[in-house]
MARBA-243134 format. One record per residue: y, z, x of N, C-alpha, C in turn. Coordinates in steps of 0.1 Angstrom, whole numbers, plus 5000, padded with zeros to 4 digits. Each point is the difference from the previous one (the first is absolute). Layout:
<atoms>
YZXYZXYZX...
</atoms>
This chain:
<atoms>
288621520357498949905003500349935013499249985007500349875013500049915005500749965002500849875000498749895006500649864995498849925001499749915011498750005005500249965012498449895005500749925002499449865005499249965007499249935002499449975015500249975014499650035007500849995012499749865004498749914996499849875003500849924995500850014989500949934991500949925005500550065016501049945007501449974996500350094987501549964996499649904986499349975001499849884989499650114986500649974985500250094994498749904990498950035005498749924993498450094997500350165000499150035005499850144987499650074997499750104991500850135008500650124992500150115006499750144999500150095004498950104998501050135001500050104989500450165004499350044995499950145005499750134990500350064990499150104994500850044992499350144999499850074990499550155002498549994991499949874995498649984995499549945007500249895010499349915010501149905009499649894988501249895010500549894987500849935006500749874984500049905017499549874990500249925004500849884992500649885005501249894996499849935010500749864996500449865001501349985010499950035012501150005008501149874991499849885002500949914993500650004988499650124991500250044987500650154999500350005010500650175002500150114986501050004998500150094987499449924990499749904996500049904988498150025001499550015010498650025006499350154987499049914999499050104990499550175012500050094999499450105008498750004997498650055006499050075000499850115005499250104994499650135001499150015009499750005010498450065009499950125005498650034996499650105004499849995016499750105009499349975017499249894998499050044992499049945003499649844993501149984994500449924992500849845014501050085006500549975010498849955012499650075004499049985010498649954993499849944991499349894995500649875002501549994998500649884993500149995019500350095006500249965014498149925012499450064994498849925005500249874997500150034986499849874995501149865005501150015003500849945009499749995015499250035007499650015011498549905004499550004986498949915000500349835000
</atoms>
């Protein structure tokens, strides 16, 4: 699986959600909750919804 990876805006500050792949889509988590952080399943298009929607 690969490894998890963060925002580039975050600036070091461990405040931000993080994002990998996986072979079904993507998992996302709670940067400040690291392992202890709930995971979510997304689909693409699941992802690139939740991504508009942050952009608004």
């Amino acid at each position: 699986m690969a490894k998890w990876r963060k925002s580039t805006r975050s600036a070091g500050q461990n405040a931000c959600v993080e994002l990998r792949s996986t072979a079904e889509g993507f998992q996302i988590r709670d940067s400040k909750l690291d392992e202890r952080s709930p995971v979510f399943d997304l689909t693409g298009s699941d992802l690139a919804g939740l991504l508009r929607m942050t952009k608004s």
